[in-house]
C-alpha positions as a Markdown table, in Angstrom:
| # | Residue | x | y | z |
|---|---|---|---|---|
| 1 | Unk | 78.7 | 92.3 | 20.8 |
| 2 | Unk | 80.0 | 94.2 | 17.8 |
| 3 | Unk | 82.3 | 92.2 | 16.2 |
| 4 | Unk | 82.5 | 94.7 | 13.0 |
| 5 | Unk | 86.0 | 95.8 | 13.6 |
| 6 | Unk | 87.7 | 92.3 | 13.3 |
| 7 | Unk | 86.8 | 93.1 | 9.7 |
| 8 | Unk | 89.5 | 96.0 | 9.1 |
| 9 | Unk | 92.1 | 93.5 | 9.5 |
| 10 | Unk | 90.7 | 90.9 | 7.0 |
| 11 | Unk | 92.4 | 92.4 | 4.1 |
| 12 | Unk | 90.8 | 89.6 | 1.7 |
| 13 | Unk | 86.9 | 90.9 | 3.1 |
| 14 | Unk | 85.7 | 94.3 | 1.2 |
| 15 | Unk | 83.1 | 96.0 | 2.8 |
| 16 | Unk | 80.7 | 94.8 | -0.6 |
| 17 | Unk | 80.6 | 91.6 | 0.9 |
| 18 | Unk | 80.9 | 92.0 | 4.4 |
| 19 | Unk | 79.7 | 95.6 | 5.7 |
| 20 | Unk | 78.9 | 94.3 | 9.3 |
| 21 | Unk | 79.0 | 91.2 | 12.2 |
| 22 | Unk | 78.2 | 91.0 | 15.4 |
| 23 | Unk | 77.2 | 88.1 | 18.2 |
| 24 | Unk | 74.2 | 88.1 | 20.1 |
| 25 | Unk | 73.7 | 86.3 | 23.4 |
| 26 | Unk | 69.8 | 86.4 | 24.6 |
| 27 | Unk | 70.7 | 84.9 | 27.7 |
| 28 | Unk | 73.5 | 83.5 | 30.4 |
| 29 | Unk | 74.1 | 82.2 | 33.4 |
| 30 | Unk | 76.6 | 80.6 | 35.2 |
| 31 | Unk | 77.2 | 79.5 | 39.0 |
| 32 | Unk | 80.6 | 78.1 | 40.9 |
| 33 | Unk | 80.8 | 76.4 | 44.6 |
| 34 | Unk | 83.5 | 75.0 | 46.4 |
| 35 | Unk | 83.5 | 72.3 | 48.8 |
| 36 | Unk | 87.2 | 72.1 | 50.3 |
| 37 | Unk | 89.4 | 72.1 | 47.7 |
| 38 | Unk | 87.0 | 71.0 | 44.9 |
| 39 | Unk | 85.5 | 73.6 | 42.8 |
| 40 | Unk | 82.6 | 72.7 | 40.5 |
| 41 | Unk | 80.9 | 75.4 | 38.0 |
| 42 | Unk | 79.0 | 75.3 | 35.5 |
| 43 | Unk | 77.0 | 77.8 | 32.8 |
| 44 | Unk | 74.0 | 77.8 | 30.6 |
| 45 | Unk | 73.9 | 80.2 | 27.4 |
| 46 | Unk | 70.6 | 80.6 | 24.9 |
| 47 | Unk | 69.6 | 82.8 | 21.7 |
| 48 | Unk | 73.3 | 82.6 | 20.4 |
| 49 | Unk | 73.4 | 83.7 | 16.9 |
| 50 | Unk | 76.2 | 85.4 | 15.0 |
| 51 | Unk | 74.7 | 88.1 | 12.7 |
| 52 | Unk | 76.5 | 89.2 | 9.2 |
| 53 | Unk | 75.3 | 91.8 | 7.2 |
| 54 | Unk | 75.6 | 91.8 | 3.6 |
| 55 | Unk | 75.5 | 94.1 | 1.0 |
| 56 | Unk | 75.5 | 91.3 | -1.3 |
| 57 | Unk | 72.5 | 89.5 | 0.1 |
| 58 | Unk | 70.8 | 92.9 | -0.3 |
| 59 | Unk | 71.9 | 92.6 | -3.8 |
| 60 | Unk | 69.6 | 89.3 | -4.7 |
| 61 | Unk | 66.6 | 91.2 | -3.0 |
| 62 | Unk | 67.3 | 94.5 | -5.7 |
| 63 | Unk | 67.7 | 91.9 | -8.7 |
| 64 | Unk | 64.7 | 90.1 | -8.2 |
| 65 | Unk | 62.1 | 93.0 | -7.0 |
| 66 | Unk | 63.8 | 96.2 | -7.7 |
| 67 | Unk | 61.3 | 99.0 | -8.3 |
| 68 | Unk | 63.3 | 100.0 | -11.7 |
| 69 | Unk | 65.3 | 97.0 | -13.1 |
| 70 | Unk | 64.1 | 93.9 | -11.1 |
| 71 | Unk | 63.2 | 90.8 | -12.3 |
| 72 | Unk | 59.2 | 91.3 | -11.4 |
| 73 | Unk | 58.9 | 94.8 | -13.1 |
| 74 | Unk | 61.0 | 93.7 | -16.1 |
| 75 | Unk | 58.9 | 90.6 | -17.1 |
| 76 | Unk | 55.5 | 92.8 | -16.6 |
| 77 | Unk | 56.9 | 95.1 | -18.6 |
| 78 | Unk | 58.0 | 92.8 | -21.5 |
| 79 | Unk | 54.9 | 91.0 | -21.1 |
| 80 | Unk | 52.3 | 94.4 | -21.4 |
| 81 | Unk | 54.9 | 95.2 | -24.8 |
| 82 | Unk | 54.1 | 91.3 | -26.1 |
| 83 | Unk | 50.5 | 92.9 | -26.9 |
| 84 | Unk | 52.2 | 94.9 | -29.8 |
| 85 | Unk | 54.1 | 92.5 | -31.4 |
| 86 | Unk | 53.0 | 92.1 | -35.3 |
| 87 | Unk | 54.7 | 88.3 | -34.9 |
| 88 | Unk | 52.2 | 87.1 | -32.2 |
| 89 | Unk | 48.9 | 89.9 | -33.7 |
| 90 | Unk | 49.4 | 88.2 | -37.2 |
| 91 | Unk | 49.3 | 84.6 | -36.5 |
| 92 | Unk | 46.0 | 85.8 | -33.8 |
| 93 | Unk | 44.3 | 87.1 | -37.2 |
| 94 | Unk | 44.9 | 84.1 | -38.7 |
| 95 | Unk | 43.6 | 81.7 | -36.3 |
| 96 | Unk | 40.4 | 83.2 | -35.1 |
| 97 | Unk | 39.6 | 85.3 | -38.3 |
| 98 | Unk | 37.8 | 81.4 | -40.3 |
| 99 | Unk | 35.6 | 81.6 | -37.3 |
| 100 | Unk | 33.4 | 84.2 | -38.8 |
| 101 | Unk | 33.1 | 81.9 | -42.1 |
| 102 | Unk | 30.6 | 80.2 | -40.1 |
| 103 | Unk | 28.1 | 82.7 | -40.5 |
| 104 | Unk | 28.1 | 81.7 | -44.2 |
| 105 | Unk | 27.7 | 84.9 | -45.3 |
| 106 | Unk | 27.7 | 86.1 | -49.0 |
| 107 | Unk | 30.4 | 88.4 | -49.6 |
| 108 | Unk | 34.0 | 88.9 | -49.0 |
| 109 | Unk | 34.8 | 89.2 | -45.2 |
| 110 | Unk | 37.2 | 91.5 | -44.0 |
| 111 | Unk | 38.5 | 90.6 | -40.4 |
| 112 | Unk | 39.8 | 94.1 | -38.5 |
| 113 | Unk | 43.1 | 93.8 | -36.5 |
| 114 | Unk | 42.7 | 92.4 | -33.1 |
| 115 | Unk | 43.2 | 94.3 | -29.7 |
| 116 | Unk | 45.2 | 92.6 | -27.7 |
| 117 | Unk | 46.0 | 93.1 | -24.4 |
| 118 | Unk | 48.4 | 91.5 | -21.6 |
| 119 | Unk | 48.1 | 92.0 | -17.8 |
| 120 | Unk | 50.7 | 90.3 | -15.1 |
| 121 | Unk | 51.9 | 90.6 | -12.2 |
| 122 | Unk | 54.9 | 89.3 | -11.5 |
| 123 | Unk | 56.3 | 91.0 | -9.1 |
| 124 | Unk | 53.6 | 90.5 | -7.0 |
| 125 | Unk | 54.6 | 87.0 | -7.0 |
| 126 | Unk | 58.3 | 87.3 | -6.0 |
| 127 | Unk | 57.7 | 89.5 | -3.1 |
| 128 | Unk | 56.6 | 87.0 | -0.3 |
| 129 | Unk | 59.3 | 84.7 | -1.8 |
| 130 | Unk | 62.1 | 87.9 | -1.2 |
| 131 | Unk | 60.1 | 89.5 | 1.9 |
| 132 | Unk | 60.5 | 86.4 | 3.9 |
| 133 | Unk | 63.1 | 84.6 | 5.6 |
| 134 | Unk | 65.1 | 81.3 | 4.1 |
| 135 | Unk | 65.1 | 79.1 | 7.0 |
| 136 | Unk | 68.0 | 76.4 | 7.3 |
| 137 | Unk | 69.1 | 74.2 | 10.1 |
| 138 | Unk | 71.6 | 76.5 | 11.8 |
| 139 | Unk | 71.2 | 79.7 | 9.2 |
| 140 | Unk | 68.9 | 81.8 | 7.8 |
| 141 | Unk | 68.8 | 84.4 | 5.6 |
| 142 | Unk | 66.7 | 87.6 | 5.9 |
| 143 | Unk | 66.9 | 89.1 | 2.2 |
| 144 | Unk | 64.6 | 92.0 | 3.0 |
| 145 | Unk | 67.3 | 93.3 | 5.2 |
| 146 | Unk | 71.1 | 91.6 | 3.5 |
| 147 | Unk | 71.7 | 89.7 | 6.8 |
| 148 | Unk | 73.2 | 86.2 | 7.4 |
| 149 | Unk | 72.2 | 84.8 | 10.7 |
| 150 | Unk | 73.8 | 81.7 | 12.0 |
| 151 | Unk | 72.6 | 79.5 | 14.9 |
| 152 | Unk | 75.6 | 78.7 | 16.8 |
| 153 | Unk | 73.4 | 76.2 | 19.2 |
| 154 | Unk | 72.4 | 74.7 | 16.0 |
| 155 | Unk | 75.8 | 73.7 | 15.0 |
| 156 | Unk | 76.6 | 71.7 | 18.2 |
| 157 | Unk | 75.5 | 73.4 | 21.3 |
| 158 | Unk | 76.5 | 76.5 | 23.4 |
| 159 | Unk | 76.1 | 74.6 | 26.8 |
| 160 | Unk | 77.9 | 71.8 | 28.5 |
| 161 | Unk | 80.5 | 71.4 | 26.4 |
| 162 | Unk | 84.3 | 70.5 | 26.8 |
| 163 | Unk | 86.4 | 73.5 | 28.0 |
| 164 | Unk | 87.9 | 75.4 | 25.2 |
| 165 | Unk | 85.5 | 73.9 | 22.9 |
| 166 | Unk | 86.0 | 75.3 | 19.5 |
| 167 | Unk | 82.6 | 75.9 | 18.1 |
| 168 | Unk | 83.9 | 77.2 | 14.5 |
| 169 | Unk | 85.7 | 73.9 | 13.2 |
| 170 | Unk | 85.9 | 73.2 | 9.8 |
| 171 | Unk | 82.8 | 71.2 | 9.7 |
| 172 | Unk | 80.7 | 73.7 | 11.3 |
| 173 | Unk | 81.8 | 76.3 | 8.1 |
| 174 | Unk | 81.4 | 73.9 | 5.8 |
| 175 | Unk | 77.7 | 73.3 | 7.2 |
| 176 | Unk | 77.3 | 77.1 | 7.0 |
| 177 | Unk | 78.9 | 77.3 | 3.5 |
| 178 | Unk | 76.5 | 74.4 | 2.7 |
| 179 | Unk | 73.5 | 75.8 | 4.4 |
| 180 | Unk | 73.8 | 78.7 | 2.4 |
| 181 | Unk | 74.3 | 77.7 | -1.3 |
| 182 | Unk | 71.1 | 75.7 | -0.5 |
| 183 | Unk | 69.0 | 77.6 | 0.7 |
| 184 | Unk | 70.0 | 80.6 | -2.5 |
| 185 | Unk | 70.0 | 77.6 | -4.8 |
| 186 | Unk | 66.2 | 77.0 | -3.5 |
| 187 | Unk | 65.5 | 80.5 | -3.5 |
| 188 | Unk | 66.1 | 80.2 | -7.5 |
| 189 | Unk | 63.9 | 77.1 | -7.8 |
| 190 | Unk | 61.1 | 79.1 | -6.1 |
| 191 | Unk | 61.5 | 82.0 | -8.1 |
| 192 | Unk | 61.2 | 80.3 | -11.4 |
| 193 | Unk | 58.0 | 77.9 | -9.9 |
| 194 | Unk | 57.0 | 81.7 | -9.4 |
| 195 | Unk | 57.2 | 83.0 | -12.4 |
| 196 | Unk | 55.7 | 80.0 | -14.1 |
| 197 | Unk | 52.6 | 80.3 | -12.4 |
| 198 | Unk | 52.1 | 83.6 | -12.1 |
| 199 | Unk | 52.6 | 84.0 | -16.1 |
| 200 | Unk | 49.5 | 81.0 | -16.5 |
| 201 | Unk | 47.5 | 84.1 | -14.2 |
| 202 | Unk | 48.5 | 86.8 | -16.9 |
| 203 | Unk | 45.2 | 88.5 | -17.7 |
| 204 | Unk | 44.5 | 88.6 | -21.4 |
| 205 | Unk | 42.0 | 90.6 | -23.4 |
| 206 | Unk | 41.4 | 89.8 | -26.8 |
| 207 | Unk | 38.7 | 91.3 | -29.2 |
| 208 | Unk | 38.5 | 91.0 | -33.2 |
| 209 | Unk | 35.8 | 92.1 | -35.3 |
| 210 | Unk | 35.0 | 91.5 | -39.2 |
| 211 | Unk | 33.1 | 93.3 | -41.4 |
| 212 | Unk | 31.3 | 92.2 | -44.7 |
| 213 | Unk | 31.5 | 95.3 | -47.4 |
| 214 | Unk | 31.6 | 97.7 | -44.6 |
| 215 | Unk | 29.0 | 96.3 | -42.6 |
| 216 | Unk | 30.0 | 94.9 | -39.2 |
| 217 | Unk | 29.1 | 91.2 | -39.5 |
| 218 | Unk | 30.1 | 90.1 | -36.0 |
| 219 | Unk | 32.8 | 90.9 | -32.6 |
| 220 | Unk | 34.7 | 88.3 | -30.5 |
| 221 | Unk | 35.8 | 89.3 | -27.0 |
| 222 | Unk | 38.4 | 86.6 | -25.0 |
| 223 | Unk | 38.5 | 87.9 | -21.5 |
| 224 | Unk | 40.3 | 85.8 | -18.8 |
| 225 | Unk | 43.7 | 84.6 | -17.6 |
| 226 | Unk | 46.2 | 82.6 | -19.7 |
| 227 | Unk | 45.4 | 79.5 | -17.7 |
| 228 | Unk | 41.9 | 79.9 | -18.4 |
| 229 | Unk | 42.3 | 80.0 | -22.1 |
| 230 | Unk | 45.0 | 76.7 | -22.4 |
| 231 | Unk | 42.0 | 75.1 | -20.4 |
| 232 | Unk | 39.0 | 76.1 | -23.1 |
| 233 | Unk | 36.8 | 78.0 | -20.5 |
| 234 | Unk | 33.9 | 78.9 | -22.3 |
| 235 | Unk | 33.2 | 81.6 | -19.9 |
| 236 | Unk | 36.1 | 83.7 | -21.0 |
| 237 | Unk | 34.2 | 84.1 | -24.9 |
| 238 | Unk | 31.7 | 86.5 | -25.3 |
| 239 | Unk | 30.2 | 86.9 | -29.5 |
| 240 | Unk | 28.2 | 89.7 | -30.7 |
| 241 | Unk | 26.7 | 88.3 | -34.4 |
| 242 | Unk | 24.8 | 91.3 | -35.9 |
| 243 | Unk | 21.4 | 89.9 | -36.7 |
| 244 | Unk | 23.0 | 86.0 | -36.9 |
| 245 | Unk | 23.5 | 82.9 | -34.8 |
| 246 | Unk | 26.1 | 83.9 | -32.4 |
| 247 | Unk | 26.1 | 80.6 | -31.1 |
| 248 | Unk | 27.8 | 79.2 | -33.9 |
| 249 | Unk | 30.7 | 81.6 | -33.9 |
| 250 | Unk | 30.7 | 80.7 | -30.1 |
| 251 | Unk | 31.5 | 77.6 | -30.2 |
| 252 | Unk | 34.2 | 78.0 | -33.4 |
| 253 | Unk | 36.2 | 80.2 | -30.9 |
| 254 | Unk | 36.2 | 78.1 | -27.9 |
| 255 | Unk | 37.3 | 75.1 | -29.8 |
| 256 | Unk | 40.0 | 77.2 | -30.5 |
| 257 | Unk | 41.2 | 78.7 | -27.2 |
| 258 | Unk | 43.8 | 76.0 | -26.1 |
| 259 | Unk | 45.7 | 76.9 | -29.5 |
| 260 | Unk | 45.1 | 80.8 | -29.0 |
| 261 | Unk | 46.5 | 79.9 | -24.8 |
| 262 | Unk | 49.6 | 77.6 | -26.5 |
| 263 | Unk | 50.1 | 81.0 | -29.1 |
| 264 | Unk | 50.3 | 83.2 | -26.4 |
| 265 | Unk | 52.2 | 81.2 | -23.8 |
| 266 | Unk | 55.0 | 80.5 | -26.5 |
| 267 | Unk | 55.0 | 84.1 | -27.5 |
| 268 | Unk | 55.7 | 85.2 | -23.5 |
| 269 | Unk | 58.0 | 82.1 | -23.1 |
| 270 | Unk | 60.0 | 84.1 | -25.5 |
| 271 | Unk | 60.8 | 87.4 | -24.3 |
| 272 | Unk | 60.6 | 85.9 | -20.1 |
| 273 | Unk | 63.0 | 82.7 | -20.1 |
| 274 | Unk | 66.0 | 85.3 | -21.7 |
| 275 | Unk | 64.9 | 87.3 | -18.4 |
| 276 | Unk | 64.9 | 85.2 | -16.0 |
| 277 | Unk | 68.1 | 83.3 | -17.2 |
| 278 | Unk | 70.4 | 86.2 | -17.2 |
| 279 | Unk | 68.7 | 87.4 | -13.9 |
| 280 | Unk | 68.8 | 84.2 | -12.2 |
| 281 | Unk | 72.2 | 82.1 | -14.0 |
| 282 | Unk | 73.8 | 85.1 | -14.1 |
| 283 | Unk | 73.3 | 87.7 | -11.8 |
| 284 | Unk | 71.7 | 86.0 | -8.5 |
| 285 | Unk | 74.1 | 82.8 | -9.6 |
| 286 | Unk | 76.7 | 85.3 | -10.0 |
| 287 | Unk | 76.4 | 86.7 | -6.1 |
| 288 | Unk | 76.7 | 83.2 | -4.5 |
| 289 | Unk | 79.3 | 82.5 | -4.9 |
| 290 | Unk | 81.3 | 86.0 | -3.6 |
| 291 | Unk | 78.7 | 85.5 | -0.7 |
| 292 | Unk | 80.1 | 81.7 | 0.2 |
| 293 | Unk | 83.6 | 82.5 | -0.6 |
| 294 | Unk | 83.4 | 85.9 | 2.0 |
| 295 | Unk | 82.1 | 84.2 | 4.7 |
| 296 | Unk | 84.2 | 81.4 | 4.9 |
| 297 | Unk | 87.2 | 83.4 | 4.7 |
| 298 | Unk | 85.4 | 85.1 | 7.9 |
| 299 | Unk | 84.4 | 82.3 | 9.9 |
| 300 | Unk | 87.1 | 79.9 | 8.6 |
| 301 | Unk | 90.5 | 81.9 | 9.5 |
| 302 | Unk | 90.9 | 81.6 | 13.5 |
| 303 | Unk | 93.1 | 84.2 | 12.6 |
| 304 | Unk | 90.2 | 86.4 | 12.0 |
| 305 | Unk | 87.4 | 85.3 | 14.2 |
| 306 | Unk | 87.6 | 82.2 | 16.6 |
| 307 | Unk | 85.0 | 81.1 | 19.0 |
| 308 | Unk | 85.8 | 79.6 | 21.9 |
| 309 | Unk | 83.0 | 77.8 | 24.4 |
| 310 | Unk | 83.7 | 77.2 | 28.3 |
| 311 | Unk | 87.2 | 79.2 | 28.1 |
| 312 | Unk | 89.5 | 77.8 | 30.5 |
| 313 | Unk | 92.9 | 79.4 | 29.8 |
| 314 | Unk | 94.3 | 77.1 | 33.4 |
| 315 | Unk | 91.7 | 73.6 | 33.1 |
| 316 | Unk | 93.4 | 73.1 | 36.7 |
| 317 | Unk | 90.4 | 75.3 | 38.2 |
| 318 | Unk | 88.2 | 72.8 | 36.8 |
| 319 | Unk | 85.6 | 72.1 | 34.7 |
């Protein structure tokens, strides 16, 4: 049943928060008999769910995996620039360039600037968290397609009730409202827990040579993740010395790959968390609380939208 129209004479609901509603009934039934004068009847309903669309729900999906300004493409992109930055390249030269004194070669050593770079992926991260469904109690939220879906059995029961049960009362919206801000607030959790791990997976290459009066002395290669580095892996080090013991510079670098993992961490830490903050405090945060306010004034207002179960405008027939 399409229930869009009620909508035109909500004054207080633009079309930005609510753009369409509508109830679906999977299934009903319902039976009378009369013995004498005494009439029984009774009815069974199932699948009852009122359906709101949202442009506004729609909105959270476009902030968080937006092909242009989302919050996956953004951070992969300001990660992939961190590779450039003289701030976090200088401090790399510094660390990993006393390995080569190992060597104890005669002569000055001249380390070359490092490569550096940085590989994440994000957004492949937030998708399954956007793509799916939040699941609450009585509603759940489809982001991949802006729509609100309430479980009217879920908030009391749609058979065998009292006539002229109201089935919207105050405390079923406020379970709604409530259901709601959770379930977006948890959605935020998830989506930071998200990016947290999937920045640890951030793919790093890493390779700085040195030279002793222009001739190449030895190369250091760090290939792995960012996790892999904070944890020391060995594997991730591979150390070309040019007729020397590459063992030795081998095992200066991999005592050193926790600090070179803490370097780069802090260095994404500081371009992401300024990302994710204004995506997730203020934008996402930002488009709760319209959503919320929208829908109650919908489902709230019996002048609006009332549901009534069992309707018996003359109870004298019976229940």
């Amino acid at each position: 049943l399409d229930l869009s129209n009620i909508l035109g004479s909500a004054d207080v609901i633009s079309e930005d928060v609510i753009s369409a509603l509508s109830l679906r009934i999977g299934a009903a039934s319902a039976s009378a008999s009369r013995t004498g004068d005494q009439v029984t009847s009774e009815y069974a309903l199932s699948n009852v769910d009122l359906q709101v669309k949202s442009p506004l729900v729609a909105d959270v999906t476009e902030l968080l995996i937006g092909e242009e300004n989302g919050l996956g493409v953004s951070i992969d992109t300001a990660v992939t620039q961190v590779a450039g930055d003289d701030s976090l390249l200088n401090p790399l030269t510094g660390l990993l360039g006393g390995v080569f004194d190992v060597l104890n070669v005669l002569g000055v050593i001249d380390v070359e600037e490092p490569t550096l770079a940085l590989d994440s992926n994000i957004q492949e991260a937030l998708v399954p968290l956007v793509g799916g469904t939040l699941q609450g109690d009585a509603v759940s939220i489809d982001l991949s397609t802006g729509t609100v879906n309430v479980n009217l059995e879920a908030l009391g029961g749609t058979s065998a009730v009292d006539p002229n049960t109201d089935l919207l009362t105050d405390a079923a919206v406020q379970q709604i409202e409530g259901e709601i801000q959770t379930l977006l607030n948890e959605l935020l959790i998830d989506v930071r827990a998200a990016v947290d791990e999937g920045l640890l997976e951030t793919h790093v290459t890493l390779g700085l040579g040195a030279k002793v009066l222009g001739v190449d002395l030895a190369q250091v290669d760090i290939d792995g993740t960012l996790n892999q580095l904070l944890d020391g892996d060995a594997t991730t080090v591979s150390v070309e010395a040019f007729g020397r013991d590459a063992r030795l510079v081998t095992n200066a670098v991999v005592a050193l790959l926790g600090t070179v993992g803490i370097t780069l961490e802090a260095a994404l830490d500081k371009v992401v968390d300024p990302l994710i903050n204004n995506t997730l405090d203020e934008g996402v945060s930002g488009i709760i609380a319209p959503l919320v306010q929208g829908l109650t004034d919908v489902l709230g207002d019996p002048g609006i939208l009332r549901i009534t179960l069992n309707d018996q405008p003359n109870p004298q027939l019976g229940a």
